[in-house]
Every structure is written in C-alpha cells, then in structure tokens.
N, C-alpha and C positions, 0 to 999 in steps of 0.2 A: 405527402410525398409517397410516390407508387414507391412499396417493395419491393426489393430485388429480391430474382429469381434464385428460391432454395434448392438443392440439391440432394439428393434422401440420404446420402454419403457425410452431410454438412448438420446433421445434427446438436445442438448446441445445449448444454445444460452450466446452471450455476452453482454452486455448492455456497451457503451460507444465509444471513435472513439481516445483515447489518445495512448499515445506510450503503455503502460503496456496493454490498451486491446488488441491493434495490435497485442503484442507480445504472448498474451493467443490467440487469436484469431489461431496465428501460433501455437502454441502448441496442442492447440484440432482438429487441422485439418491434425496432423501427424497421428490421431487415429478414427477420426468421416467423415464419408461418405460428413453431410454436416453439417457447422457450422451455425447459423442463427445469426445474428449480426446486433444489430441494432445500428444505428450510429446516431449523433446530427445531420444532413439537407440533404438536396436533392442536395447539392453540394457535401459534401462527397462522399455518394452513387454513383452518378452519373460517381464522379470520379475515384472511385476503380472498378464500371463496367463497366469505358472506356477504363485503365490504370492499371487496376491489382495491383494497391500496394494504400496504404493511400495517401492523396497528403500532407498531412500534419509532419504525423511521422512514421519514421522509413521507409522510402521512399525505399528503398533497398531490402524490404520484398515483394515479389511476390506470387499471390496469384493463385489460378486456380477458376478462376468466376466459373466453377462449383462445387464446394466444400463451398459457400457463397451463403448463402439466406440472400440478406440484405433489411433494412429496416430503417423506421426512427418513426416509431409505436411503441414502448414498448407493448402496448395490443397484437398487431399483434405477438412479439416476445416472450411475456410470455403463453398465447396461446395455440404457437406452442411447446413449450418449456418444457419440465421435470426437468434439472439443468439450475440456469438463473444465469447469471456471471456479477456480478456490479464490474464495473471497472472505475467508473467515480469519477472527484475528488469529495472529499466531500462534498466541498461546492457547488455542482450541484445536489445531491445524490435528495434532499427533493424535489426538482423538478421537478425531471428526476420519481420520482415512485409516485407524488400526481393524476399524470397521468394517474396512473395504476388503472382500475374498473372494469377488469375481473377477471375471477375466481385463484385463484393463493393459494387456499388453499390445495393442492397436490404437490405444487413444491418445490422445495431445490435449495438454495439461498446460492449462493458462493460470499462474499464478500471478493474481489480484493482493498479494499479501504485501505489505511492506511493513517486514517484520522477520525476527528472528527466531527460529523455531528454539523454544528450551528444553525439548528434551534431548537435542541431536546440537544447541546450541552453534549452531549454522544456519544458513540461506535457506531456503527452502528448492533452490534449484540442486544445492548437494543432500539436502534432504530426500527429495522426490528418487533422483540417481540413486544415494548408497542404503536408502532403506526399502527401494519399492523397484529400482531396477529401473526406473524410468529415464534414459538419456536424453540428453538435451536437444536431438531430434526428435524427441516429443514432448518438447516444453516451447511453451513462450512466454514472458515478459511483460506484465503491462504497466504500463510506467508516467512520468509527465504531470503539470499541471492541471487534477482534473479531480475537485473535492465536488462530492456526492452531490451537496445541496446547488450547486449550481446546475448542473447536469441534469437535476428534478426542474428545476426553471428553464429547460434548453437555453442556456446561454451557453453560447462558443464557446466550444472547448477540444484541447490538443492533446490525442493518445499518444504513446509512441511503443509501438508492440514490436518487444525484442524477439526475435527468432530465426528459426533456418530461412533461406533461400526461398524453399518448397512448400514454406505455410504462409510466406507473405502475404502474397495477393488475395486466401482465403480469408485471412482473419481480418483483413483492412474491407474487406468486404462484409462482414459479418459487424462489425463497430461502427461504420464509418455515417453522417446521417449529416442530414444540414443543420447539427449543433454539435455534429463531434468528429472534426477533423483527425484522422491518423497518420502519423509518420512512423515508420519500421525502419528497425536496428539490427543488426545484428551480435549487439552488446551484450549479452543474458546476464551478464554474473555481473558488468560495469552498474546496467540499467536497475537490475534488483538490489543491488549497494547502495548504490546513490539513492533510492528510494527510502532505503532503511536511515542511511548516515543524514537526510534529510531532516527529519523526524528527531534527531539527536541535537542537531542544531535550533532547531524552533523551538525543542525548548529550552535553551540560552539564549535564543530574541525575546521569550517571553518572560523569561528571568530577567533580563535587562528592563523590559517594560518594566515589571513590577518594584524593580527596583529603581524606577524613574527616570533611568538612560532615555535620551530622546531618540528621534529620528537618524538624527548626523549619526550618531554611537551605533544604532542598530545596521546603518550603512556599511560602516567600517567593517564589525562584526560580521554580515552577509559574507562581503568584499573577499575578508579571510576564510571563513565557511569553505566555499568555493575552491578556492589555493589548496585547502586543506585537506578539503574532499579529493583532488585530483592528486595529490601526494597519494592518499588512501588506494586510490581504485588503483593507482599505478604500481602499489606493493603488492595487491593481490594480483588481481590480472591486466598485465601491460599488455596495451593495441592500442591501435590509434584511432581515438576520440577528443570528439569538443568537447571541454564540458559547459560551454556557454550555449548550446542547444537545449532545446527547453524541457527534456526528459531530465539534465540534472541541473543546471542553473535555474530554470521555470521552475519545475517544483520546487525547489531549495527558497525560490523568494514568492512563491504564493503560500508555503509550510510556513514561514518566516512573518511574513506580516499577515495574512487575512484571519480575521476574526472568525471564517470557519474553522481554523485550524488547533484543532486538540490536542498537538503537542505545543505551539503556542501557551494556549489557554491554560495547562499543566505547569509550564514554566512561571505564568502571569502569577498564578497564586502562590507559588513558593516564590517569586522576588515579593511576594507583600508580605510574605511571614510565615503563611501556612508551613507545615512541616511534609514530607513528601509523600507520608503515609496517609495525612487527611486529605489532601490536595488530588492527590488519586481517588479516594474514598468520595469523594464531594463530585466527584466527575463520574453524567450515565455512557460513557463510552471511555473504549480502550486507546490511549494513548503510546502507540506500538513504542517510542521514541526511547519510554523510559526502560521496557525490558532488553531493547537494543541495544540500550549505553553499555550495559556490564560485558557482553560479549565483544562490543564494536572495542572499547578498551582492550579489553586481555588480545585483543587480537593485534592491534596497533604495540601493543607494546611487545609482543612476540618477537614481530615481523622491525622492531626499532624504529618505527617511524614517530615525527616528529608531530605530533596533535595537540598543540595546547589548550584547543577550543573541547574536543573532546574530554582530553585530560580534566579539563574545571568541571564539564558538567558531569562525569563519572562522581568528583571527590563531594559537588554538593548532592547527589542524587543514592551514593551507595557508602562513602564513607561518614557521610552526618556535615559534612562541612558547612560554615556560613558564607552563604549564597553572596551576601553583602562584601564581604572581606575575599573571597573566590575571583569575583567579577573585579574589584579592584587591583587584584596581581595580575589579571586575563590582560587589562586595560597598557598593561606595558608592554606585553607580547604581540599586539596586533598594529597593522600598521596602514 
C-alpha cells in the first residue's frame, strides 16, 4: 500500500519499547516516512538496529531501520517530535517524562496507556494537565479493541482516537492502514476510563475461568461489566455516549475472553489458587488492571456509586479475600 503523503509539521514519535508501542510503532510506519521511537536502553536500540525487529516483544515484526529514528533520550524525541505517543505502562509513565525539560508546549500527546498513574494516582489525561500543563487540546486518546499481537499479524483491527475536533483528521491519518480501521471520539476522559475499568474487569473473567465458571457465567458477568462501567463513566464525566460501541463494549469483551489478554491471564491463575503476589510475579508483562483496581475503587466509593463487580475484585486483589467464596456472593448480585 502507497504511503500517504507526510507533512514536515506531522512528525510522529513513540515513547516506550512494550509489545502495544511495537505495535503503534508498526502502525505509524505503514503512513510516516520516519517513525522516531524512543526506547528504555542502549540494548534495546542497539538491538532493533542490528536485528530489525524488538528483541523483547512481538519478535516477528520487522522493521525497515530506515523508517526508525531511535533513541533512548525522551528530550531528543519530543524535540524532534510534533505528536508524541506514551505507550509505557503506567507505573513507568511518571518517570519516563519527570525527564522531560524541553520545550513541549506545542505538541499533542497521545496516550497509549491504559492505566493508572500511582503517583498522581489518576488518568493520565489529569495527569499530563495538572503536572505538565498539558490541556486536553493537546491530548488524544487511543482506545478500542486492538491487542498488540494481532496488529503484528495485520489482522483487522478498530482504533478509536479520542480528541478535539482539530486533531481528528490528522491522527486517523497517521494510524489508519488496511489492518487498522480508526473511529474518533470526542470522549478523552469516557474513552481512557473505560480502557482502564476494562482491564479491572478481565480480571474477574479470568477469575471466573480459573475458578471454573463456564461460558453462560462469564456472559452474564461481561453483560453486567458493561451496566456497571456505564454507571462509572456517568459519575465521572456525564455526555452522551454508547457504551456498546466498540471503544468500550469491544474492548471490554476482547479484555474478557481473548487469551492475549494479561489482565485475563492474571485473573486465570488467581481463580486456580495462586496467590496475587506470585500470579503477578509468574507473569513477563504488566497487567495495568491490577494497579487500577485500588484507585478505580476508592474512587467509586467517593463518588457512592454502586460496583459490585469492581467491589469483589478490589477485596480479592488488595484485601487477601478468597477468590472462591468472592465470586459466590458476586453470583447473587448479577443478573
């Protein structure tokens, strides 16, 4: 497929070196001359400009070294950069930009996170705002059904990039490829919740798995998710949205059932027994869901909303509760 035409104005850089940046990383490079990517150390680097693809993840995605300006400088990268792409998990997020002391008050900030920052213990779109001055005319959202290893196989897949008016058309032009469909939001704070509250939920599908609920169970459970998630977004910030469009119900049921899914997977072995510290520990990547839970709680419970889905998996993930005896009280509350 011919690349569409760059603009010197449209510069695009990634920040981070995980499977999901890999896989934007591929995505902007179906449409941008040169991607600028900056990664965690001079082993990474070293090794995607000896070896063409990550050595880490998504090993299978080849890259053309000249279509990567890489780096391990965030200054260097924002800089150079006009859209900057935070794709790092969260709990790296406050470290990876305390870094940052150039000028960065022109650029538009795509956060890839879905995830909760702990040290600001918020979103990352009031993060970016009240510690960096960055407003939500220079933020956007990227959201939706769309885990990293498929995205490395181009199989069809649906962005949905929340932001202003006046970045639409640039950024759906910049993602958009004949394997990756984008729809635009105007959602920012709906779209990056639901991404988070997502993540919280999978892993009570994969709790359920492990504790041998079948298919029918995990149905129901989705079913309520969904209900529950829309209570949530509508305590924080009420506008009108679907949430059976696929930035929150899509994600919500590809988080839910697909065996790429790491908050799953974390779930799956604490319903077999593991305990939540080795279950984490047994896993090579971060499963945002679980640092989520403790904030997405205290928040829900501020604000008096009714979550009992979230409520079970906070008591078995931070107060020790059993998973078993949890899932059996949940099982009268859903309908």
């Amino acid at each position: 497929m011919a690349k569409k035409e760059e603009t010197p104005e449209q510069v695009v850089g990634v920040v981070g070196s995980g499977s999901f940046a890999t896989a934007i990383v591929k995505m902007l490079t179906e449409n941008c001359k040169v991607v600028h990517w900056c990664v965690r150390n001079e082993f990474v680097k070293g090794a995607i400009e000896l070896r063409h693809h990550n050595p880490n993840y998504l090993t299978a995605v080849r890259f053309d070294i000249k279509s990567l300006k890489l780096t391990t400088d965030i200054n260097e990268l924002v800089s150079a950069c006009d859209i900057v792409v935070l794709a790092t998990p969260s709990i790296y997020l406050a470290d990876t930009l305390d870094k940052m002391t150039c000028d960065y008050s022109d650029k538009i900030f795509v956060s890839a996170i879905k995830g909760i920052v702990p040290k600001v213990n918020d979103v990352v779109a009031h993060y970016l705002r009240d510690e960096f001055k960055i407003g939500f005319r220079n933020q956007a959202v990227i959201a939706g059904p769309c885990h990293a290893e498929e995205v490395a196989m181009e199989r069809l897949s649906y962005l949905t990039i929340a932001t202003v008016e006046d970045h639409k058309k640039m950024l759906h032009n910049k993602f958009a490829s004949h394997f990756i469909k984008v729809n635009c939001s105007c959602d920012i704070l709906g779209n990056e919740y639901s991404a988070i509250l997502k993540n919280i939920y999978a892993i009570g599908a994969g709790i359920a798995s492990g504790l041998g609920y079948g298919d029918n169970f995990t149905a129901v459970f989705v079913s309520n998710a969904i209900r529950e998630m829309e209570v949530f977004l509508e305590g924080i910030h009420e506008m009108p949205r679907d949430v059976n469009e696929s930035a929150y119900l899509g994600d919500l049921l590809v988080t839910a059932y697909s065996l790429f899914s790491r908050n799953r997977s974390l779930g799956n072995l604490i319903g077999k027994g593991y305990t939540v510290k080795s279950a984490i520990q047994s896993m090579n990547m971060i499963a945002e869901g679980y640092y989520a839970a403790d904030s997405i709680y205290k928040t829900a419970k501020e604000k008096k909303m009714k979550t009992p889905i979230i409520d079970t998996i906070y008591a078995i993930l931070y107060e020790g509760k059993n998973a078993e005896k949890q899932f059996r009280k949940l099982t009268t509350k859903l309908n």
